[in-house]
C-alpha positions as CSV (number, residue, x, y, z in Angstrom):
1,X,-80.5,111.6,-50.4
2,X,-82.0,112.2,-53.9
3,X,-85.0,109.4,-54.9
4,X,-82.7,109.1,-58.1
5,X,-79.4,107.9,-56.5
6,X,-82.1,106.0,-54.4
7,X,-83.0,104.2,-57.0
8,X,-79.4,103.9,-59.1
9,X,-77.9,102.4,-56.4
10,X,-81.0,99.8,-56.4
11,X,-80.8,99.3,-60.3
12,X,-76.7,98.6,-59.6
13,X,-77.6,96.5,-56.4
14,X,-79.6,94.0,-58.3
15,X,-77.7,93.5,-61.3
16,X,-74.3,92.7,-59.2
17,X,-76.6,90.3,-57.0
18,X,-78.8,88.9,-60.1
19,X,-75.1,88.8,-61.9
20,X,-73.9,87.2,-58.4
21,X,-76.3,84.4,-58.7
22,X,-76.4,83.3,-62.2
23,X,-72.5,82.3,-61.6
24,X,-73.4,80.7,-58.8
25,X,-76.4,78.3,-61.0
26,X,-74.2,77.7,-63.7
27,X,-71.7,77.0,-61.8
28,X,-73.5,74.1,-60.0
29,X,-75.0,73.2,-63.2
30,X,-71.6,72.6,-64.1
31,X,-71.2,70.8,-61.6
32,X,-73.9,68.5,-61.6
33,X,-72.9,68.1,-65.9
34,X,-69.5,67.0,-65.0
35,X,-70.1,64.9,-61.8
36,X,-73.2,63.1,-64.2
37,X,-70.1,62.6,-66.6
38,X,-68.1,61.1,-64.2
39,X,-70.7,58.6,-62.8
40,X,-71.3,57.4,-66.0
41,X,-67.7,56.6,-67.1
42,X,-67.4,55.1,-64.0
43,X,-70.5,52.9,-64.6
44,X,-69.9,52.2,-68.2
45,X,-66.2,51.2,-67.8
46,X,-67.5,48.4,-65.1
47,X,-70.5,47.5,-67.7
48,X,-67.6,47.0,-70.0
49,X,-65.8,44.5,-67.5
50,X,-68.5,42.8,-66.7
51,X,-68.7,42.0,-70.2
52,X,-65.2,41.1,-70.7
53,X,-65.7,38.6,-67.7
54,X,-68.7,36.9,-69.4
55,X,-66.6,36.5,-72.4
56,X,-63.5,34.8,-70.6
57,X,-66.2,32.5,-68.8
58,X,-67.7,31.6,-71.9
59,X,-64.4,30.8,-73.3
60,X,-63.5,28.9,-70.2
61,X,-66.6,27.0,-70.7
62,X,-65.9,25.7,-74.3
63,X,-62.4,24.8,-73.8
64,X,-62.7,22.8,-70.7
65,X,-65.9,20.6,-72.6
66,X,-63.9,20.1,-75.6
67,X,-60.3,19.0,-73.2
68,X,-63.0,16.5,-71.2
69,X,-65.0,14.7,-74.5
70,X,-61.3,13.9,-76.1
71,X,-59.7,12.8,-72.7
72,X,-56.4,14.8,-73.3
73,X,-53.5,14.1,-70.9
74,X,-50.5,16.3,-71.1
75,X,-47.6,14.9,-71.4
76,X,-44.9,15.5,-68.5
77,X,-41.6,16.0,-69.0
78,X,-38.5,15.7,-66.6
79,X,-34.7,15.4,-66.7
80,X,-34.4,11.8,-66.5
81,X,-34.0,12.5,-70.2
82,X,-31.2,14.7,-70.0
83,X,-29.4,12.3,-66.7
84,X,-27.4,10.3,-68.2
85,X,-25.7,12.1,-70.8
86,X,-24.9,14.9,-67.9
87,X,-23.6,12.1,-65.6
88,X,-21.6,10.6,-68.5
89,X,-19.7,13.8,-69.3
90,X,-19.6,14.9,-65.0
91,X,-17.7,11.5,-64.8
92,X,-15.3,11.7,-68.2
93,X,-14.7,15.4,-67.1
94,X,-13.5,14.0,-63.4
95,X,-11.0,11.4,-64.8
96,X,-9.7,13.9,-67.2
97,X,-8.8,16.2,-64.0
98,X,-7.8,13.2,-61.7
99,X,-4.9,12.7,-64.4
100,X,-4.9,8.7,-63.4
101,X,-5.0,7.5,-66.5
102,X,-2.5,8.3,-69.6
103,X,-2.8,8.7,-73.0
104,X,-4.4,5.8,-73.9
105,X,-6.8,6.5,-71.0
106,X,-7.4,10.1,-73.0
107,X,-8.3,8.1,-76.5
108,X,-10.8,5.9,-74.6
109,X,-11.9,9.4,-72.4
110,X,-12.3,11.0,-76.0
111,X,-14.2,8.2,-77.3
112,X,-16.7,8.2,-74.6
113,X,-17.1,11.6,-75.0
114,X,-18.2,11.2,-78.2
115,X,-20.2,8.5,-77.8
116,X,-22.2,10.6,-74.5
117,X,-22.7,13.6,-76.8
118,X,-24.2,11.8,-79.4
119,X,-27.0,10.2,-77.3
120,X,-27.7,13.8,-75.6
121,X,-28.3,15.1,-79.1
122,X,-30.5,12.3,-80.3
123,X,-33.0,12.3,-77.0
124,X,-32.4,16.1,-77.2
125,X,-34.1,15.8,-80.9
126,X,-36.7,13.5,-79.8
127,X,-37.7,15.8,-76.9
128,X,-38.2,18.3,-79.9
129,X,-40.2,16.6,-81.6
130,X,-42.4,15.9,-78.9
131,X,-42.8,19.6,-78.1
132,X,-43.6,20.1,-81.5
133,X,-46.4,17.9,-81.6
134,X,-48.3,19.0,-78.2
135,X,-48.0,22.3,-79.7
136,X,-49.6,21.9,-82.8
137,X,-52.2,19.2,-81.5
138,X,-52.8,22.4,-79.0
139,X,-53.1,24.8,-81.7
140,X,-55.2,22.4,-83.4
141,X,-57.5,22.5,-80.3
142,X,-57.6,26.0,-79.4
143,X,-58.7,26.4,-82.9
144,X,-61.5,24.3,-82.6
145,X,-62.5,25.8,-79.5
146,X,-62.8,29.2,-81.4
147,X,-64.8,27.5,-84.1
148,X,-67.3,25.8,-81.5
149,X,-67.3,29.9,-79.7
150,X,-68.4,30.9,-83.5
151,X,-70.2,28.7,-84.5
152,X,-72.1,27.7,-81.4
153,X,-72.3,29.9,-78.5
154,X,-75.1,31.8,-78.9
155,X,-77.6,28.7,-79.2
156,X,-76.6,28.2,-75.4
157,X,-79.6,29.5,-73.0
158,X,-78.4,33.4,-72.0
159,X,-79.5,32.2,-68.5
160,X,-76.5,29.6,-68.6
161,X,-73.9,31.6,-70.6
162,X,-74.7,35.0,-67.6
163,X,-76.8,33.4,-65.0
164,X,-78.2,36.0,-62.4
165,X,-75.6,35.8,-59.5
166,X,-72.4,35.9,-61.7
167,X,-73.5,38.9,-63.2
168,X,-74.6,40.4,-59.8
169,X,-71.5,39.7,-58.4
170,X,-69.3,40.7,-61.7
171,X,-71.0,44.1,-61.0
172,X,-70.8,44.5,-57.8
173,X,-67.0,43.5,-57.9
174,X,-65.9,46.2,-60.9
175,X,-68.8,49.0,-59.4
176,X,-66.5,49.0,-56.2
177,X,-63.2,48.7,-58.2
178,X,-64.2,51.9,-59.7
179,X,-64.9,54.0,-56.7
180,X,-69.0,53.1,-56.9
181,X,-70.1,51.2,-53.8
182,X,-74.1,51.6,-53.8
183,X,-76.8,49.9,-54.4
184,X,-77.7,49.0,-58.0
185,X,-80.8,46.8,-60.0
186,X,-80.6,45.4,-62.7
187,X,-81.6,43.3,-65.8
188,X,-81.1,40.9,-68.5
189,X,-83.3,42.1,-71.9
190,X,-82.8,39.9,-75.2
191,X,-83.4,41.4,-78.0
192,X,-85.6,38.5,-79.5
193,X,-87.6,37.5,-76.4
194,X,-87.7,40.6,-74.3
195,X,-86.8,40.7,-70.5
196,X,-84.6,37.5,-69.7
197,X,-84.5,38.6,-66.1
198,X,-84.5,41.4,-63.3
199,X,-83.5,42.1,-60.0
200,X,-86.5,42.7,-57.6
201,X,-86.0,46.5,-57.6
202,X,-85.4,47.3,-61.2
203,X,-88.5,48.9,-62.6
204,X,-88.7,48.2,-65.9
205,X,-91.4,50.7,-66.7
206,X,-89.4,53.9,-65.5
207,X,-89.6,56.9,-68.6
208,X,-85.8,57.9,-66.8
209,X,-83.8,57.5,-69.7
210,X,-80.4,58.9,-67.4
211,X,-80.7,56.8,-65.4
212,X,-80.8,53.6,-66.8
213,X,-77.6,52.2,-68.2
214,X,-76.9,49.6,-71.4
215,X,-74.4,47.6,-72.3
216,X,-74.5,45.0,-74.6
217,X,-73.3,41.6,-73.7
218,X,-71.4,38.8,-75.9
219,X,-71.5,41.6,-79.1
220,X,-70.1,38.8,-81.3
221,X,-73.5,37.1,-81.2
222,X,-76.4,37.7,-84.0
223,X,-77.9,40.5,-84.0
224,X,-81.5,39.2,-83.6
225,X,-79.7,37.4,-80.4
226,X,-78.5,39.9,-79.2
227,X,-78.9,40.3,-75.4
228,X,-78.7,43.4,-73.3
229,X,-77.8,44.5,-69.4
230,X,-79.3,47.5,-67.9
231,X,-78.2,48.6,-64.8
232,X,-80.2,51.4,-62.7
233,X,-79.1,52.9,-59.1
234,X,-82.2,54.2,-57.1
235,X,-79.5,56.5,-54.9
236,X,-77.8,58.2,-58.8
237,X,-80.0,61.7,-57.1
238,X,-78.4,61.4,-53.7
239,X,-75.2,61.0,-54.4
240,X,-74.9,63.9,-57.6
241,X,-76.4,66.2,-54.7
242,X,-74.2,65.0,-52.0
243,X,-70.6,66.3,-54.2
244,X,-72.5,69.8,-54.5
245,X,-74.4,70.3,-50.9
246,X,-71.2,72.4,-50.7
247,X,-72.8,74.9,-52.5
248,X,-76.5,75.3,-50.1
249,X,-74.5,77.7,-47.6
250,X,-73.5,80.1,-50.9
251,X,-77.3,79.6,-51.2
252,X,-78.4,80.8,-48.0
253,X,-76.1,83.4,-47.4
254,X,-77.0,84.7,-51.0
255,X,-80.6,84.7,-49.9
256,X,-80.1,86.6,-46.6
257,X,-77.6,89.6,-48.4
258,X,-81.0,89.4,-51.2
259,X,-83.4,90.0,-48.2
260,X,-81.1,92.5,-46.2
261,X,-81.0,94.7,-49.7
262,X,-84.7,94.4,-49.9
263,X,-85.8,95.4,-46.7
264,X,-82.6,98.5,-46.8
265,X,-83.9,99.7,-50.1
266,X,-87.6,99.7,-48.4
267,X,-86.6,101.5,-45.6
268,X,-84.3,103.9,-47.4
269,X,-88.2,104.6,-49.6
270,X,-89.7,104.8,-46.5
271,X,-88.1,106.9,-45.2
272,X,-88.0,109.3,-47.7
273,X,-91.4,109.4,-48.5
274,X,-91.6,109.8,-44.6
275,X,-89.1,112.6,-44.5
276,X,-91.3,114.5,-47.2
277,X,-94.4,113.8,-45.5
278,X,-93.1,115.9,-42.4
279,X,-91.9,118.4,-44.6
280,X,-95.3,119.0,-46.0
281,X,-96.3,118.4,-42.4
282,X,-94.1,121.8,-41.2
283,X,-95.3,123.6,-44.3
284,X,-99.1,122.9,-43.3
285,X,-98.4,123.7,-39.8
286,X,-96.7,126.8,-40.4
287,X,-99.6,128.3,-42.6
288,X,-102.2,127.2,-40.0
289,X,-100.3,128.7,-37.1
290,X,-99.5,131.6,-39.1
291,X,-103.1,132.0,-40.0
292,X,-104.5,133.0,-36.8
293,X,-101.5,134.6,-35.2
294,X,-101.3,137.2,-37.7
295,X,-105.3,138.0,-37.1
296,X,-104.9,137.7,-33.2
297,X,-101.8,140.0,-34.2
298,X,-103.8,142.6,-36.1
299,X,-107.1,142.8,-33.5
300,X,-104.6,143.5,-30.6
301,X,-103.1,146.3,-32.3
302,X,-107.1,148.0,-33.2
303,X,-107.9,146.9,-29.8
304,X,-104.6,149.9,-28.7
305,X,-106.3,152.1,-31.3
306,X,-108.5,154.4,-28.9
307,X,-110.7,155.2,-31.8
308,X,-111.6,151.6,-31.3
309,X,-111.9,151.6,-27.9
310,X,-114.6,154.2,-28.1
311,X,-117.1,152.0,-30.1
312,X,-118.0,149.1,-27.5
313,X,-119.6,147.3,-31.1
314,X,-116.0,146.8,-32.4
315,X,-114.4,146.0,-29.5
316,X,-116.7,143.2,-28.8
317,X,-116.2,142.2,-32.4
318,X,-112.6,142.5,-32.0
319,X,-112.9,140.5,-28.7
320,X,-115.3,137.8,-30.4
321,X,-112.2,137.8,-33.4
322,X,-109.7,137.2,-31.2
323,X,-111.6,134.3,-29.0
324,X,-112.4,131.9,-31.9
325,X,-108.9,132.9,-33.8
326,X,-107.4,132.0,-30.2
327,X,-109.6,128.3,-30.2
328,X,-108.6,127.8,-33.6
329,X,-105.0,128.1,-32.4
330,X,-105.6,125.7,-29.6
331,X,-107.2,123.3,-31.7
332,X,-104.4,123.2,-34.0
333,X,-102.0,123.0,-31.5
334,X,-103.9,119.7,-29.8
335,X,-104.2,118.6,-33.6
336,X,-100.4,118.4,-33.3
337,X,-100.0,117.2,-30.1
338,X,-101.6,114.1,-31.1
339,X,-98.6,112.8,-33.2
340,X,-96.9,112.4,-29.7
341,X,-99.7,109.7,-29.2
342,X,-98.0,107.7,-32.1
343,X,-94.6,107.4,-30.2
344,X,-96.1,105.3,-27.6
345,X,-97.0,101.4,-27.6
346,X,-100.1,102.1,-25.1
347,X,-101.9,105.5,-25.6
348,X,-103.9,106.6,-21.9
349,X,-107.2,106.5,-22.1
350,X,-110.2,106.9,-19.7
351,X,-112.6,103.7,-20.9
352,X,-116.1,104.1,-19.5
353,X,-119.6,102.6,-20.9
354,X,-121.2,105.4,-22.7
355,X,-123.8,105.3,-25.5
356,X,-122.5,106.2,-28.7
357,X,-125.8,107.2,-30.8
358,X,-125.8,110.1,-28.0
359,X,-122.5,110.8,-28.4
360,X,-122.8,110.8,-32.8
361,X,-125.9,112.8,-32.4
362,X,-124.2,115.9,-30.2
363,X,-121.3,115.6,-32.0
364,X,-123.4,116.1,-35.3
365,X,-126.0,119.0,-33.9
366,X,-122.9,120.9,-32.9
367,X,-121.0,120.3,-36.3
368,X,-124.2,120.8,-38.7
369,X,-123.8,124.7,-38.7
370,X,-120.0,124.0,-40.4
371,X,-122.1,121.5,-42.8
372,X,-124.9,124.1,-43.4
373,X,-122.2,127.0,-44.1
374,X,-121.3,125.5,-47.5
375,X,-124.8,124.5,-48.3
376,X,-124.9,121.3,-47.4
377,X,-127.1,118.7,-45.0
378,X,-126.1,115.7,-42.8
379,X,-128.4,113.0,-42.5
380,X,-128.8,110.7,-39.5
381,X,-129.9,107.2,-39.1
382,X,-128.9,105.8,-35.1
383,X,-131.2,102.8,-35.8
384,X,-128.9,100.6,-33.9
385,X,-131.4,99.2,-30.5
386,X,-128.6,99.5,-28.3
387,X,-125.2,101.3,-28.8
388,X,-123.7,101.0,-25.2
389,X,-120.3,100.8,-25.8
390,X,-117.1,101.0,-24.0
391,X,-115.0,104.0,-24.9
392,X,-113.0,107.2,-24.3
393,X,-115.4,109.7,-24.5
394,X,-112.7,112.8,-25.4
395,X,-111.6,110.4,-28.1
396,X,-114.2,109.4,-29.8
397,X,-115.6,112.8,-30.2
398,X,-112.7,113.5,-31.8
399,X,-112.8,110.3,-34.0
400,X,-116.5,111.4,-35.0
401,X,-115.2,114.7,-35.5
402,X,-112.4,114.2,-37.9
403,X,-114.0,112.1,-39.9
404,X,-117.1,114.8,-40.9
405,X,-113.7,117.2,-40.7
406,X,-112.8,115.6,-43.7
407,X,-116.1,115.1,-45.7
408,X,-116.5,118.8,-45.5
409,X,-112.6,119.6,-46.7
410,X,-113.1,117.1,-49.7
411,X,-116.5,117.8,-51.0
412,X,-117.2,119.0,-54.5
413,X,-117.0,122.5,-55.0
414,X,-120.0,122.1,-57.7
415,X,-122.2,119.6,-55.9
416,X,-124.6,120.3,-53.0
417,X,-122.2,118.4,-49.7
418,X,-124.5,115.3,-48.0
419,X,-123.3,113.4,-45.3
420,X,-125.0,110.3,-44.0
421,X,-124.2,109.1,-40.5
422,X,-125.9,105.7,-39.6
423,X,-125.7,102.9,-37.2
424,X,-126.8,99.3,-36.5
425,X,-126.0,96.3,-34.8
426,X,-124.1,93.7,-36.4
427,X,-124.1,90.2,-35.0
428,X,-125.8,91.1,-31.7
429,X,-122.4,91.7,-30.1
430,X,-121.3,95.1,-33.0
431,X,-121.9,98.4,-33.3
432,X,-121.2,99.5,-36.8
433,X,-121.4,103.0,-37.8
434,X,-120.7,104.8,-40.8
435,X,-120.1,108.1,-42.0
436,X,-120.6,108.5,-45.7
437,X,-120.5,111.5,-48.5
438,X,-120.6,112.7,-51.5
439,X,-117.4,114.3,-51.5
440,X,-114.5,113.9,-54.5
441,X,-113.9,110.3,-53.3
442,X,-109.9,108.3,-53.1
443,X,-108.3,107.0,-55.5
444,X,-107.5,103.0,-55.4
445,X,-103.9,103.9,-54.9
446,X,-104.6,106.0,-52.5
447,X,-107.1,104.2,-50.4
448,X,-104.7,101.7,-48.7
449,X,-102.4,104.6,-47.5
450,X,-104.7,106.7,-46.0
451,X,-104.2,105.8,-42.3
452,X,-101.0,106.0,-42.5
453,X,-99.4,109.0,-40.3
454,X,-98.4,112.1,-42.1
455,X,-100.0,110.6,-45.6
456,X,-102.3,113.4,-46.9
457,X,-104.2,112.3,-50.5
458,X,-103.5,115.3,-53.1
459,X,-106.2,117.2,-53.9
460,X,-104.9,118.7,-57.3
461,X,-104.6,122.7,-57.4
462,X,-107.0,123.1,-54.5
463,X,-105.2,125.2,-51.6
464,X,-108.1,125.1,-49.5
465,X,-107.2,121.7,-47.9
466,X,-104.9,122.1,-45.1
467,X,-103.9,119.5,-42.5
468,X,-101.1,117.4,-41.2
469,X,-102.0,113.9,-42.5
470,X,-102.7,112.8,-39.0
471,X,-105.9,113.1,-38.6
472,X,-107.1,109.3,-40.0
473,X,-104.0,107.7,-38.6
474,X,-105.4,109.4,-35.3
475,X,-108.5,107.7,-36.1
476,X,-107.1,104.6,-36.8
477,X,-104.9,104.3,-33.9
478,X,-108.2,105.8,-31.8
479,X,-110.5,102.9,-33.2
480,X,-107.7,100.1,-32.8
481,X,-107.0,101.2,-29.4
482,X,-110.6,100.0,-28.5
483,X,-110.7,96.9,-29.9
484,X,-112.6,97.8,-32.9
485,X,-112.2,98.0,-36.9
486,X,-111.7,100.6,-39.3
487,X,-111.7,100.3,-43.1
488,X,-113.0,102.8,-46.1
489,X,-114.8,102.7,-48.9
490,X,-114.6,105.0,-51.7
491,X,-114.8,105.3,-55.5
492,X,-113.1,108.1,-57.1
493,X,-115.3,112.0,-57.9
494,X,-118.4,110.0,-56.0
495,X,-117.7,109.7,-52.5
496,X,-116.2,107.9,-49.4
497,X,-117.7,105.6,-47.1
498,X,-116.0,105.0,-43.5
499,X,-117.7,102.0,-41.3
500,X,-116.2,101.7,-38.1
501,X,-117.3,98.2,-35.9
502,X,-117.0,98.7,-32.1
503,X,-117.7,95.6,-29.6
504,X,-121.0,96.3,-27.6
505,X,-121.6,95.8,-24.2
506,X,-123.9,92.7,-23.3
């Protein structure tokens, strides 16, 4: 797969997913807007009750002292009134039917009649009149009442017209009529004197607006009398969150699918910066194999030339050309073989106590002839008073070796090549060595890949450099293998510095 589609289905990835979850924040912004909305209807029509109640009371409270300073008795009334006019005509009505009287009997039936209808009318009048009067003497006192309300209910005390438990249980009564039964605090603020009273919990310093609530009590009162409830709920947080923990799975799932496409697009990078790292890796390998096959190729075909054969000089030349083209090939090939060494968790190796500035120093004599081909000198310094330490001895030759491999295939092509191989004791219980040069250094960007396998640093139009990028992962994996540290130093077009710290043997 291309880098570009690589990357275009990355670019398309995180829109749809940053797309995916700004719907799913405004929508629980929305959420928490309207469920805010509804929690403060809720409270305010309760406030609203609450005041409604205090107004009734205070009503209450004016009419019943006004009915017990003027003693008023209400007036009963029955039908004893109305039982003798009803008997009178039930008993008329009876001899009428009976038929036990005649026509005189009817006259004096008539009369009565008249007489019984005329009596019903006059106590019905007077029954009238009495109606009449309770109702306006009541009229009369209900708008008295209204007057004293007016004129004199707000020079009561506010703790007597909304004492502290009516109010507390006025709220508590409409909070849970409206679907709100949780804890609440509260307090009484005049306007005048400041805070009336408060419930233990309110905290009337709190800066949080939201969530205090206001409603103003007896609104017909003054204005510099005014007097105020504030109601507060210490849970408001829990139960907004608890109508929209629906929405933490959406969360978490959106958060793992996030981290899945992370670690897919890294791995999709990975490997194709891995898949062009072997390609190089087969080019490199080719040309290095190809390289001392073709020269092995063309001695053995001199060698059948029996001019050749005839001069014993050539053919030892010939047999010399065909020996270190042959070690060359075998070096490569172990060079390769290595990578194998990466596939495994546990790579074999034959520990033994060995000393290691004996081990630098013969790997050095052997390798300054390479050094002094291209004019340049290594430089020793095994001041470390004991270096006894516990390693592979096949292995770390090779370590050594790669590493003055590569000060000599990066050196300056215009500066004299100096390598400086040292070592010293760290801590009484470390053996640090280091291999530095003058060489044309590693880039920052470049530094913290280096030991990674099949990463080679590019070295610009130089073809001279050839390798498989194994050699400091071999190094690495070498050094971690026994128990030791790596790490590099280097500033770019003046050199490299490699310190590697090895436990000693006590």
């Amino acid at each position: 797969m291309k880098k570009s589609i690589i990357w275009l289905l990355t670019i398309v990835m995180a829109c749809a997913f940053v797309g995916f979850i700004y719907v799913q924040i405004t929508y629980m912004e929305n959420m928490i807007d309207m469920r805010n909305e509804q929690f403060s209807e809720s409270v305010m029509r309760s406030l609203n009750s609450v005041s409604s109640q205090l107004e009734q009371d205070e009503t209450k409270y004016f009419l019943e002292e006004d009915i017990a300073d003027l003693g008023v008795l209400y007036p009963k009334l029955t039908n004893s009134d109305f039982s003798y006019s009803i008997k009178g005509n039930e008993s008329s009505q009876q001899i009428l039917n009976n038929g036990e009287l005649g026509s005189a009997a009817n006259i004096a039936a008539d009369s009565e009649k008249e007489h019984s209808n005329q009596s019903f009318q006059d106590r019905y009048q007077s029954v009238q009149e009495t109606l009449k009067g309770q109702y306006l003497y009541q009229r009369g006192l209900l708008n008295e009442v209204i007057l004293k309300i007016l004129n004199q209910s707000s020079n009561r005390p506010i703790e007597e017209r909304a004492d502290s438990a009516t109010v507390h249980e006025y709220l508590h009564q409409n909070l849970q009529s409206n679907g709100l039964d949780i804890p609440f605090e509260f307090a009484l603020v005049n306007r005048s004197a400041g805070l009336v009273y408060k419930s233990i919990g309110f905290d009337t310093e709190s800066t949080n607006r939201h969530n205090v609530y206001t409603q103003v009590l007896f609104p017909n009162d003054p204005i510099g009398r005014m007097t105020y409830l504030k109601v507060s709920f210490p849970t408001k947080k829990n139960i907004i969150f608890s109508s929209i923990k629906f929405m933490i799975p959406s969360f978490v799932f959106s958060f793992i699918l996030l981290v899945i496409f992370i670690v897919t697009i890294t791995i999709a990078f990975r490997e194709k910066r891995l898949t062009e790292m072997k390609n190089d890796f087969i080019n490199n390998m080719t040309h290095e194999f190809k390289t001392p096959i073709s020269t092995i190729s063309l001695a053995a075909q001199m060698l059948n030339d029996d001019s050749v054969r005839k001069s014993p000089e050539m053919s030892k030349h010939l047999s010399g050309v065909i020996n270190d083209e042959t070690k060359r090939l075998r070096f490569q090939v172990e060079k390769v073989l290595q990578m194998s060494m990466f596939n495994r968790q546990k790579a074999t190796l034959r520990i033994q106590p060995l000393d290691a500035n004996n081990l630098i120093n013969n790997v050095v004599n052997t390798f300054k002839i390479k050094v002094e081909k291209y004019g340049g000198a290594i430089e020793t310094h095994l001041d470390a008073p004991n270096s006894e330490v516990n390693v592979d001895e096949m292995h770390f030759t090779n370590v050594i070796f790669n590493l003055l491999d590569n000060a000599v295939k990066y050196r300056k092509e215009d500066t004299p090549l100096h390598i400086k191989v040292a070592t010293r004791v760290h801590n009484e219980n470390t053996l640090v060595i280091t291999i530095s040069d003058n060489g044309i250094g590693i880039k920052k960007e470049d530094l913290k890949r280096i030991f990674q396998k099949f990463y080679r640093v590019s070295t610009g139009n130089r073809h001279d450099v050839k390798g498989f990028g194994l050699g400091l992962a071999y190094v690495h994996k070498m050094i971690t293998e026994l128990k030791g540290e790596i790490s590099a130093e280097s500033e770019y077009n003046k050199g490299s510095n490699f310190i590697i710290k090895l436990p000693l043997i006590n």
